[in-house]
C-alpha beads as a LAMMPS data file, in Angstrom:
LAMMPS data file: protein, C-alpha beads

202 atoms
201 bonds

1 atom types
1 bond types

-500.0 500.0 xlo xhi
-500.0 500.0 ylo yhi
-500.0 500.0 zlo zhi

Masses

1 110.0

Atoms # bond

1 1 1 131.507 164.226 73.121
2 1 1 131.306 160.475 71.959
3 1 1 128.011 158.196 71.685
4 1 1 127.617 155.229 71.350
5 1 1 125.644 154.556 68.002
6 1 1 123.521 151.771 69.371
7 1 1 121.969 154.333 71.835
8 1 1 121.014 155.843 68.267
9 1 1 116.865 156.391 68.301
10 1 1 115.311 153.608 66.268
11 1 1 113.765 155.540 63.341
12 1 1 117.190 156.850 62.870
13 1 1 118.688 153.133 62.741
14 1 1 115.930 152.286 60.557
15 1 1 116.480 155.195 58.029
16 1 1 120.471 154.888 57.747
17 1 1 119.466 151.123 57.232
18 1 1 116.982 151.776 54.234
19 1 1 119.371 154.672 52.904
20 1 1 122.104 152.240 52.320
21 1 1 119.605 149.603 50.968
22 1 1 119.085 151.892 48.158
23 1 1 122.564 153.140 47.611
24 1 1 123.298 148.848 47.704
25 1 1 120.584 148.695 44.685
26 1 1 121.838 151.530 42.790
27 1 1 118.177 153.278 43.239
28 1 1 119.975 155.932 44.903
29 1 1 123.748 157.286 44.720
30 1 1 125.630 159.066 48.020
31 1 1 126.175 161.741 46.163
32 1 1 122.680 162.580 46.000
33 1 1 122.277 161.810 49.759
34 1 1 124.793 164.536 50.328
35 1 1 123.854 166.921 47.999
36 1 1 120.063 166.878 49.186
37 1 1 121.589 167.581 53.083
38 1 1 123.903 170.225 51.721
39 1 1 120.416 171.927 50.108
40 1 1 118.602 171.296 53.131
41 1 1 121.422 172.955 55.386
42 1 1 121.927 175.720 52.670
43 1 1 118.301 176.983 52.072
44 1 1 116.587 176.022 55.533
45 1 1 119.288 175.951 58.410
46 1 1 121.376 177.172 60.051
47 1 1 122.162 179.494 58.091
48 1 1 118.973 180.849 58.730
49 1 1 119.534 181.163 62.661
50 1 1 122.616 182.885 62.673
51 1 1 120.843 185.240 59.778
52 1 1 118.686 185.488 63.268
53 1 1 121.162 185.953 65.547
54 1 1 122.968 188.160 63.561
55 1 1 120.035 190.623 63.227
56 1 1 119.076 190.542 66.772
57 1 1 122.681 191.573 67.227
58 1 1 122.537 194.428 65.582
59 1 1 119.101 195.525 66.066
60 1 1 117.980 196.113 69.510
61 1 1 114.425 196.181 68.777
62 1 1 114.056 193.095 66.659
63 1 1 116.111 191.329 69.218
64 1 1 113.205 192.701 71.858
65 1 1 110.854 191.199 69.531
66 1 1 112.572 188.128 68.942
67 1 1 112.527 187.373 73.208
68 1 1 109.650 188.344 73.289
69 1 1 107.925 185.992 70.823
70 1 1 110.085 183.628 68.035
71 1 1 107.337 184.288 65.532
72 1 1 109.357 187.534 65.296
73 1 1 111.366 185.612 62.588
74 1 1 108.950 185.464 60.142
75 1 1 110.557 189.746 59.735
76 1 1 113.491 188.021 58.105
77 1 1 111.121 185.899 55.488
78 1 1 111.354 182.319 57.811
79 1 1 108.400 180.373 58.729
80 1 1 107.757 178.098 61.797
81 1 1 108.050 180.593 64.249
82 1 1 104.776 180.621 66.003
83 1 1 106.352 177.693 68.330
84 1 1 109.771 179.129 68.363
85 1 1 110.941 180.389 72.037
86 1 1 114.404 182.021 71.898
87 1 1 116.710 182.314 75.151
88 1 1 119.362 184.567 75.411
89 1 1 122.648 183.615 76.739
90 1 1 124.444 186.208 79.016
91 1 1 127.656 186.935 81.272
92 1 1 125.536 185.234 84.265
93 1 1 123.042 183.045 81.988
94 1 1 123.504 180.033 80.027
95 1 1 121.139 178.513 78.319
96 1 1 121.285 174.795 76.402
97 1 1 118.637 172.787 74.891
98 1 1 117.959 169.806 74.573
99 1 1 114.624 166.844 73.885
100 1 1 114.780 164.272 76.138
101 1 1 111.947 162.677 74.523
102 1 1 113.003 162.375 71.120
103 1 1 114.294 164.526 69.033
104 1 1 112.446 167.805 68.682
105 1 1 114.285 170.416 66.946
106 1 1 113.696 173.878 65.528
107 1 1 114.533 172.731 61.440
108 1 1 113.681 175.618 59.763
109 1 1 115.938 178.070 61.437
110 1 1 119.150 175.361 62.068
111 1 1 118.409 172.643 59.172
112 1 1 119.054 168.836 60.063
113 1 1 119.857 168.221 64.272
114 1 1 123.333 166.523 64.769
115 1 1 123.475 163.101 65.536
116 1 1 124.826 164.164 69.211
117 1 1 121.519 165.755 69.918
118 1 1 119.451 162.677 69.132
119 1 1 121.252 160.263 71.121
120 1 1 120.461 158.315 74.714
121 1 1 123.574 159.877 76.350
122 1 1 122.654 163.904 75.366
123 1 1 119.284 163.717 76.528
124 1 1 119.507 161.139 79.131
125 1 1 122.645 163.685 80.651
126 1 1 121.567 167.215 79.735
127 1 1 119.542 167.883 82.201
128 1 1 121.079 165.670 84.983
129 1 1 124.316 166.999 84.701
130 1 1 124.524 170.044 82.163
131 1 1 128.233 171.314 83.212
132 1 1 129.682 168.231 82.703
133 1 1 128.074 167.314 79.040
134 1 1 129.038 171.258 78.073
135 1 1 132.905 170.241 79.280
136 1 1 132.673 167.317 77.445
137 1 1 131.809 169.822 74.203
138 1 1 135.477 171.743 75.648
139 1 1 132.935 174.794 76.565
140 1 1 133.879 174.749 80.707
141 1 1 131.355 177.602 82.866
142 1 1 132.377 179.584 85.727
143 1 1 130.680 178.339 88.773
144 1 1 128.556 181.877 89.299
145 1 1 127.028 181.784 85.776
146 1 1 123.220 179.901 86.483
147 1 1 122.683 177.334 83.421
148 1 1 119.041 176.722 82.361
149 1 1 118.470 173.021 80.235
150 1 1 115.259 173.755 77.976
151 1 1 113.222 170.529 76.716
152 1 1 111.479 171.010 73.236
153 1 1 108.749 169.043 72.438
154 1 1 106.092 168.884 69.295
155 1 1 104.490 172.069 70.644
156 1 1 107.485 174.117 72.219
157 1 1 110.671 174.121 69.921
158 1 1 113.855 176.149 71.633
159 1 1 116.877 178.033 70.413
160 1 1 120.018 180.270 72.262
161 1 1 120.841 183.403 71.060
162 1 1 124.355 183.514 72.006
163 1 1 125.994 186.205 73.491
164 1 1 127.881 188.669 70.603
165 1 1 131.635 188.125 70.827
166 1 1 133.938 191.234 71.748
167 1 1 135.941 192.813 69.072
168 1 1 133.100 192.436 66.404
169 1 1 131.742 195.878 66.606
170 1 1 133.072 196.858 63.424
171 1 1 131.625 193.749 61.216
172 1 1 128.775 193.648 59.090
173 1 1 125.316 191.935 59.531
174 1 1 126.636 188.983 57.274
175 1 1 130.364 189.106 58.839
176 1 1 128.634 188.487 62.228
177 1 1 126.090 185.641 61.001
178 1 1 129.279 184.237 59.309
179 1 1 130.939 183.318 62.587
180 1 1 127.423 182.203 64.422
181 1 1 127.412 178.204 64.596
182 1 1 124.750 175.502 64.861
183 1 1 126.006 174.183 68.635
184 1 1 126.019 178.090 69.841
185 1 1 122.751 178.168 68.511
186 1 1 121.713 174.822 71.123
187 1 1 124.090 176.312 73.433
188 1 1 126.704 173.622 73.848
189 1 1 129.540 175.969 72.449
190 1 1 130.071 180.211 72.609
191 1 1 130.587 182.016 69.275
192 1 1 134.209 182.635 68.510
193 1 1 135.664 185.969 68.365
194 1 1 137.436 186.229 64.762
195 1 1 140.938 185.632 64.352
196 1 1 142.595 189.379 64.662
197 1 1 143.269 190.802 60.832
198 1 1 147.198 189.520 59.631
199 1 1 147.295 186.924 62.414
200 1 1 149.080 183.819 61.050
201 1 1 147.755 180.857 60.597
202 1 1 148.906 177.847 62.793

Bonds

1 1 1 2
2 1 2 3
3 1 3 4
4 1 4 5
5 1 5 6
6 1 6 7
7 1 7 8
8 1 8 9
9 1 9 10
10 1 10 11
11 1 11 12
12 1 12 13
13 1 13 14
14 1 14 15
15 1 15 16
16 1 16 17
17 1 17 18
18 1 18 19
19 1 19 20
20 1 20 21
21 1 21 22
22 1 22 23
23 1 23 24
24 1 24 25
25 1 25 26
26 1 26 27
27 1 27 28
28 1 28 29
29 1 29 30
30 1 30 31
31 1 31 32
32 1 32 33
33 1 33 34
34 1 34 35
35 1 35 36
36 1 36 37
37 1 37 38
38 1 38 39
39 1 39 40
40 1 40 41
41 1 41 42
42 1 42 43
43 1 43 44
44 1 44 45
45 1 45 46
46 1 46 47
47 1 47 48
48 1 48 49
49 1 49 50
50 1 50 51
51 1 51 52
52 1 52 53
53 1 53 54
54 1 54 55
55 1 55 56
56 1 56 57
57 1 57 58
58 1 58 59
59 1 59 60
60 1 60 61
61 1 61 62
62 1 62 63
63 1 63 64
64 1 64 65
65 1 65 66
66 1 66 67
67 1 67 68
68 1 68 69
69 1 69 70
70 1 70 71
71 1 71 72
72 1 72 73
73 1 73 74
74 1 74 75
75 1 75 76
76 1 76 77
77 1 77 78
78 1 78 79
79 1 79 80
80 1 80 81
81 1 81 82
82 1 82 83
83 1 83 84
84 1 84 85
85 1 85 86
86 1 86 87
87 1 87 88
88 1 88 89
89 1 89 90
90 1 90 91
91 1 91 92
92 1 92 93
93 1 93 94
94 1 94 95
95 1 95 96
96 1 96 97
97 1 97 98
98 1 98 99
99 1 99 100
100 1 100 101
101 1 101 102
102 1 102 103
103 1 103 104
104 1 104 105
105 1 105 106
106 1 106 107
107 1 107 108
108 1 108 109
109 1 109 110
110 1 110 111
111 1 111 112
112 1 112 113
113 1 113 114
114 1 114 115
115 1 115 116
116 1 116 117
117 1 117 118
118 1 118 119
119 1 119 120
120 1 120 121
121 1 121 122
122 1 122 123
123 1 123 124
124 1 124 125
125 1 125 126
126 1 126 127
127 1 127 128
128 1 128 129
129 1 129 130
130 1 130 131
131 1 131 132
132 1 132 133
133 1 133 134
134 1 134 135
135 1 135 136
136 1 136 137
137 1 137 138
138 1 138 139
139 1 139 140
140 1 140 141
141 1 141 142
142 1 142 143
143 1 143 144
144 1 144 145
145 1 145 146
146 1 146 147
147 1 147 148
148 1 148 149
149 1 149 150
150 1 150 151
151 1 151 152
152 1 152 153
153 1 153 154
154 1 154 155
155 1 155 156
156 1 156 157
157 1 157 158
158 1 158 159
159 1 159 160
160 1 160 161
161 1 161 162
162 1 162 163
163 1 163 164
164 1 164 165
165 1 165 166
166 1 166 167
167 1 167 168
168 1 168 169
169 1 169 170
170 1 170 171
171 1 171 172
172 1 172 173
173 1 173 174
174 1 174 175
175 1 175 176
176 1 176 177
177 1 177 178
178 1 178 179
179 1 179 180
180 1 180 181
181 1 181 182
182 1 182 183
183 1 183 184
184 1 184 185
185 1 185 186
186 1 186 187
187 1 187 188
188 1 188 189
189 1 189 190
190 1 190 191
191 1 191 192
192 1 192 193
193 1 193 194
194 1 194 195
195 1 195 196
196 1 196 197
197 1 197 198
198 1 198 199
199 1 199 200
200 1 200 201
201 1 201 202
């Protein structure tokens, strides 16, 4: 889906704008920029939702839990659940979020928000015309399944449980979070079955 950068919000301008200020000075080094995001993504998200998701795969009555109230994460050692609300996606219900405010997002279980999320065009067009921004992310609906747009805010942050992929019956807790991504996770994409074993590689 492409975005124009201008439509970018302003403290994000501002912050790319001071970031290479420093970098210009030598007070601060890309590397380091990256290496602090890669740490951020590692230890807080989201990694840590599809830990979720995987879990509420496997276990029927965490995933009951987890519906029923996100604070449920906090089993699995996370924090900032108490204004978590997880949706489940399903053959008949999809489920995408989005802030059309700002940029609310649930960090601590999927790490930094993509620049997508934060910009004019996603949450000017998510909820006017969901079908076509989830086309534009090559995931295309079948008429009969109803789709749902959620809107965080500062007191109500969202995420999808997607639905498990056939053929993974046999994998572990940690094969299954392994294959869980981010944009499932906001429900702009479905989680990928994995590749059968001794397929070749295109």
């Amino acid at each position: 889906m492409k975005y124009d950068p201008e439509q970018e919000p302003y403290v994000a301008l501002r912050t790319k704008a001071l970031e290479s200020l420093l970098i210009e000075k030598g007070l601060l080094s890309a590397e380091a920029v990256d290496e602090r995001i890669s740490e951020y993504e590692r230890d807080i998200g989201p990694l840590k939702g599809a830990k979720v998701v995987a879990r509420a795969w496997i276990d029927p009555a965490f995933k009951a839990r987890l519906l029923a109230s996100g604070a449920a994460i906090a089993e699995l050692g996370l924090p900032g659940g108490g204004n978590l609300v997880v949706v489940e996606n399903t053959p008949t219900h999809h489920h995408m979020v989005v802030c059309t405010l700002c940029s609310c997002y649930p960090w601590t279980v999927l790490g930094l928000p993509p620049t997508w999320y934060k910009s004019f065009a996603y949450r000017s067009r998510a909820v006017r015309e969901p079908r076509a921004v989830l086309r534009e992310f090559g995931l295309e609906l079948d008429e009969a399944v109803a789709v749902h747009v959620w809107d965080s805010s500062a007191e109500m942050r969202y995420m999808v449980l997607p639905e498990r992929p056939a053929g993974t019956e046999g994998l572990t807790e940690e094969e299954l979070a392994a294959l869980v991504t981010r944009d499932a996770m906001i429900g702009v994409a479905r989680v990928a079955a994995p590749a059968p074993s001794g397929a070749a590689a295109g």
